[in-house]
C-alpha positions in Angstrom: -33.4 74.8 74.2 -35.2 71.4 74.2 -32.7 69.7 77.0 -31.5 66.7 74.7 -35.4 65.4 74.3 -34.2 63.3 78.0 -37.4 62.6 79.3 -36.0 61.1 82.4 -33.1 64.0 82.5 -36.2 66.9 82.3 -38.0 65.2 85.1 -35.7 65.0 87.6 -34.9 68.9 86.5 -38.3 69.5 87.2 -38.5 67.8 90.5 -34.9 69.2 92.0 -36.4 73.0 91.1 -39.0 72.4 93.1 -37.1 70.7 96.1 -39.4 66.8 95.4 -38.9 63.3 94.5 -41.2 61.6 92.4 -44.8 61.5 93.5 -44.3 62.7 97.2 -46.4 65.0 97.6 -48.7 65.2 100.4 -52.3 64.3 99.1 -53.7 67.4 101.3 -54.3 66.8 105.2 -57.4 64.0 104.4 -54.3 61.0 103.4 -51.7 61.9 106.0 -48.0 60.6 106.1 -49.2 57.0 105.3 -50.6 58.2 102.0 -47.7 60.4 101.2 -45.6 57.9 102.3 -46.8 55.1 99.4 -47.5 57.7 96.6 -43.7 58.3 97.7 -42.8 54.8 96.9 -45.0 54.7 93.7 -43.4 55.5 90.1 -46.0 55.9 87.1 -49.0 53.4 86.9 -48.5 51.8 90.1 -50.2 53.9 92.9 -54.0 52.2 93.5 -53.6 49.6 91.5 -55.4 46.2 92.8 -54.3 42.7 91.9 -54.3 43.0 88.1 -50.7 44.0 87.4 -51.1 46.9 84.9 -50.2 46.3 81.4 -52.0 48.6 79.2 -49.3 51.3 77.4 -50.9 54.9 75.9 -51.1 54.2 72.5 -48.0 56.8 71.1 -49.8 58.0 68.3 -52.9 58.7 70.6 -50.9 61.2 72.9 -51.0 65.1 72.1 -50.1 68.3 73.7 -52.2 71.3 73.9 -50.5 74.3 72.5 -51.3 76.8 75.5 -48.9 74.7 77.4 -46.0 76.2 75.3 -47.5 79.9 74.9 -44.5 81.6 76.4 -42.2 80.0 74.0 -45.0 80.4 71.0 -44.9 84.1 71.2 -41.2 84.4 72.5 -38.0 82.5 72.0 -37.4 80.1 70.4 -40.6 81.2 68.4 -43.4 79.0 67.1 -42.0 76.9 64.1 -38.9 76.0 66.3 -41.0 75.3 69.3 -43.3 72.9 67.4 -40.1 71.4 65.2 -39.0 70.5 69.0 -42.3 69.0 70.1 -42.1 66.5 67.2 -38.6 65.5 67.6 -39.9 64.8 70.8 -42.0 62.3 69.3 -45.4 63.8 69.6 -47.5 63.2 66.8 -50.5 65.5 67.4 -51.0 68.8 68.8 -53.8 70.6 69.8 -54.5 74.6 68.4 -54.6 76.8 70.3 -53.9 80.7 69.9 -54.2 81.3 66.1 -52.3 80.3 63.2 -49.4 82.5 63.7 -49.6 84.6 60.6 -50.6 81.5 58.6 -53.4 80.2 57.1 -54.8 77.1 57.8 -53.3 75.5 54.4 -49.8 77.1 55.2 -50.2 75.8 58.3 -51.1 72.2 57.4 -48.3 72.1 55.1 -45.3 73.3 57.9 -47.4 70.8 60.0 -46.7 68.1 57.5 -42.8 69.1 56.3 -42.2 68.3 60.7 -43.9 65.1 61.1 -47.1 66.1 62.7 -50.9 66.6 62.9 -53.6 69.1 64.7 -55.9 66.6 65.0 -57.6 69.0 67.4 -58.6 72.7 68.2 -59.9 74.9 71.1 -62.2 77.6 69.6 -65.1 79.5 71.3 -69.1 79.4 70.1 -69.4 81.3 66.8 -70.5 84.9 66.9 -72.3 84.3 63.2 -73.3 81.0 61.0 -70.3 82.9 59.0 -68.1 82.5 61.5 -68.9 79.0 62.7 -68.2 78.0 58.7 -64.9 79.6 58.5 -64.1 78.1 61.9 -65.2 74.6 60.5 -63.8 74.9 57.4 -60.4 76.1 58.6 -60.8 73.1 61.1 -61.3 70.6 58.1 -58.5 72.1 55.9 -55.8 71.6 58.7 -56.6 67.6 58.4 -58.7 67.8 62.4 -61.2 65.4 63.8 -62.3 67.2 66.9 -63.3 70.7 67.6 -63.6 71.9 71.1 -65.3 74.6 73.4 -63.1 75.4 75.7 -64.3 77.4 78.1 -67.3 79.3 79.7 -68.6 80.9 82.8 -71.6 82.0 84.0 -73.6 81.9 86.9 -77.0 81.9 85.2 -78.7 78.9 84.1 -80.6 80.5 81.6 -77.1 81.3 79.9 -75.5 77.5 80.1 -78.9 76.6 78.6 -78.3 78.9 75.6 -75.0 77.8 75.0 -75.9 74.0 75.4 -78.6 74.7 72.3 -75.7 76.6 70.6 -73.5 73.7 70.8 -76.0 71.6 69.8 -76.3 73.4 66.3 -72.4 73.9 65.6 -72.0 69.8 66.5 -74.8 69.5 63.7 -72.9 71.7 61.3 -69.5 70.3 62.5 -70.7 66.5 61.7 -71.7 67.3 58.4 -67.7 68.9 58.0 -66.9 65.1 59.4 -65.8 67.0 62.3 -65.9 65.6 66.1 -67.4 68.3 68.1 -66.7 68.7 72.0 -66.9 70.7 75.4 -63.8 71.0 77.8 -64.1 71.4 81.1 -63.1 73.4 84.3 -63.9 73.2 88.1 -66.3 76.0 88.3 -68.9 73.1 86.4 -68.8 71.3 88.9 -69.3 73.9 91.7 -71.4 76.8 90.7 -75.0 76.5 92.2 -77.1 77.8 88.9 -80.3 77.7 91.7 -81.9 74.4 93.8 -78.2 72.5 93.7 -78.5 72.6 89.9 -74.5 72.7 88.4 -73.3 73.8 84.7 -72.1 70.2 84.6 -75.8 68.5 85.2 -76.8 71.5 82.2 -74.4 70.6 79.8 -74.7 66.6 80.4 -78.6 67.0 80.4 -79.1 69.5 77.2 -75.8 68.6 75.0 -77.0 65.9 72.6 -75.1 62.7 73.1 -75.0 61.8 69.6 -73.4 65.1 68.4 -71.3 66.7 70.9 -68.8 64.8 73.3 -66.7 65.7 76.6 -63.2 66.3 76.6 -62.9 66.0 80.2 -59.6 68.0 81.7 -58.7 65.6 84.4 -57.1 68.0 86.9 -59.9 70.3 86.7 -62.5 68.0 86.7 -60.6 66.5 90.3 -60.2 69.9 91.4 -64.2 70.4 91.2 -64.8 66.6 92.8 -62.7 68.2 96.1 -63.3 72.2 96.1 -67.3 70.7 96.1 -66.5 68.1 98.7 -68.4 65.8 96.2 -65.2 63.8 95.6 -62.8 64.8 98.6 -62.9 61.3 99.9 -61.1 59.9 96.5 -60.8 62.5 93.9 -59.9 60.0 90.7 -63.0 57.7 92.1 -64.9 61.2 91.5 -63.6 61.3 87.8 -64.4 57.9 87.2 -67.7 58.3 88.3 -68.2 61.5 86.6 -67.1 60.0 83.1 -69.3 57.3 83.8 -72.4 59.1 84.8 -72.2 61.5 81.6 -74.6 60.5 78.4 -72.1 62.1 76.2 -68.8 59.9 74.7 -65.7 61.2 76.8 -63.2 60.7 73.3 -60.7 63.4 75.1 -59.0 63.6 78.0 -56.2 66.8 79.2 -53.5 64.7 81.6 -52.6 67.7 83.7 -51.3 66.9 87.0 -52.1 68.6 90.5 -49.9 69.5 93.4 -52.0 68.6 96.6 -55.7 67.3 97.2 -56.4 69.8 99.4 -59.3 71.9 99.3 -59.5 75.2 97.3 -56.2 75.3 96.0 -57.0 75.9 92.1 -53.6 76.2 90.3 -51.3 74.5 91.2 -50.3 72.8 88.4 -47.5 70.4 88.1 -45.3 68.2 85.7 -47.0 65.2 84.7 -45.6 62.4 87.4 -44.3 64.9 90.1 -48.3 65.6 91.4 -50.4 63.2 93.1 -53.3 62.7 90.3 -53.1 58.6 89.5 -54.0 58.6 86.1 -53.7 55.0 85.7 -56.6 54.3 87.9 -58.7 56.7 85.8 -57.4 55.4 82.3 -58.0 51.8 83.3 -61.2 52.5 83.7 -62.0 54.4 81.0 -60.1 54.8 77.4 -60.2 57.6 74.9 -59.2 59.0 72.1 -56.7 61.2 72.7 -54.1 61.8 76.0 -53.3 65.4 75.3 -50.9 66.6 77.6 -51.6 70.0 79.4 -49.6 72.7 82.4 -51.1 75.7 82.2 -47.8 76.9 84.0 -45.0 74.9 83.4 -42.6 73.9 86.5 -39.7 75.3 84.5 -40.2 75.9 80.7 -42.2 75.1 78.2 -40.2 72.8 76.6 -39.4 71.1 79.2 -42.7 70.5 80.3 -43.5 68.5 76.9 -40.8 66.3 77.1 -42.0 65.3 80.9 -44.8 65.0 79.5 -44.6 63.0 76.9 -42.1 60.7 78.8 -44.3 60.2 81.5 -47.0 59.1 78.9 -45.1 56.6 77.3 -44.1 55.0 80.2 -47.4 54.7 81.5 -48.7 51.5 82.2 -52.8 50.5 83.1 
């Protein structure tokens, strides 16, 4: 059930099961009720905003959604074709792969992708085992019609392995550009907050060893706000800490995940929220810095799948920087 595609009508379903109002939650103990109290007041694009009135829409046919954010209703009901016939009614032009093909190959795939309106314009998949499997990756990659390809994850408290897979990024970016293929790294918190030895971070690895000129960030804006406050680094303004962080990094940011968060409190990893109903002010981070593409992301949706999107979405188009 995709609840009518009422973007308004799924957000307020998503706020009364979770007993809110638009953007009233509590920025964590550091803003107090006089903080709450104007991100209460605040609907999208208006919270931080200085004299500049904001103007600046999403471009529509730059906004995405990742596919993980609709797993459950993937491998259960409705079931994947229905689940992405739904997302492009919605109006989403782009999605991002995630999770396999679904008994398809990547030709099939392109072609169901085209007979609904849409595009995967981008994919999560992990460093290649083999050069074999980094050109079947790449030339699946090309053959469903994508510009970007994107690490998503990785985890390791040793600098000697983040060094390693900044050289083996390096090389697939190399291979990926002559595929005319975009090639990136996504991130989490733990970049930003593992000590690899002498105060040294994954992050200051990757942004030191990933060559600018072949591999770019997609930078997962709740995560990389959850690192600026569980590191203390960005407690005092978390989006300021994003800002900066884009800012500071020799690599193009082309991607951004919009994935909301609950509270700015410290140490309180997972609690994702609908896009609009958390305290994150995306239009403070977007006015400073465009991309690409606004893929929207809830790794646990406030109260399905579907739903989610069509917040999502909604809140997107509505946006104003």
């Amino acid at each position: 059930m995709c609840y009518g595609y009422d973007g308004e009508g799924a957000l307020r379903r998503s706020l009364a099961e979770r007993g809110m109002s638009r953007r009233n939650v509590l920025r964590g103990a550091l803003f107090g009720t006089a903080g709450a109290a104007a991100l209460a007041t605040a609907g999208p694009a208006t919270a931080g905003r200085g004299a500049r009135p904001p103007v600046r829409p999403v471009p529509p046919g730059k906004i995405s959604i990742q596919l993980w954010t609709v797993r459950d209703a993937l491998w259960g009901a409705p079931g994947f074709d229905s689940t992405l016939t739904s997302i492009a009614e919605m109006g989403y032009p782009r999605v991002e792969q995630a999770l396999g093909y679904f008994g398809r190959s990547a030709a099939d795939l392109r072609a169901f992708y085209n007979s609904i309106g849409i595009r995967a314009t981008s994919s999560h998949d992990g460093i290649s085992a083999t050069p074999e499997d980094l050109e079947t990756k790449l030339d699946n990659a090309k053959t469903l019609g994508q510009k970007y390809i994107v690490v998503p994850y990785l985890a390791s408290d040793a600098l000697s392995e983040w060094q390693t897979w900044a050289e083996q990024m390096n090389v697939e970016a190399a291979a990926a550009k002559k595929h005319g293929l975009r090639y990136g790294y996504h991130n989490h918190a733990h970049e930003f907050t593992t000590d690899l030895g002498g105060g040294v971070t994954p992050w200051d690895v990757l942004t030191t060893e990933l060559d600018p000129e072949l591999v770019h960030l997609e930078v997962d804006l709740y995560w990389v706000v959850t690192g600026g406050i569980n590191s203390r680094a960005g407690l005092a303004d978390p989006e300021q800490f994003a800002i900066d962080t884009i800012e500071a990094a020799p690599q193009k940011v082309r991607q951004y995940h919009v994935k909301d968060k609950a509270t700015a409190a410290p140490d309180t990893d997972g609690d994702h929220v609908d896009l609009g109903t958390g305290f994150i002010e995306f239009d403070r981070i977007f006015a400073a810095h465009t991309v690409e593409e606004y893929i929207v992301e809830n790794d646990t949706p406030d109260v399905s799948p579907l739903q989610t999107a069509q917040v999502g979405y909604s809140y997107l188009r509505k946006l104003r920087f």
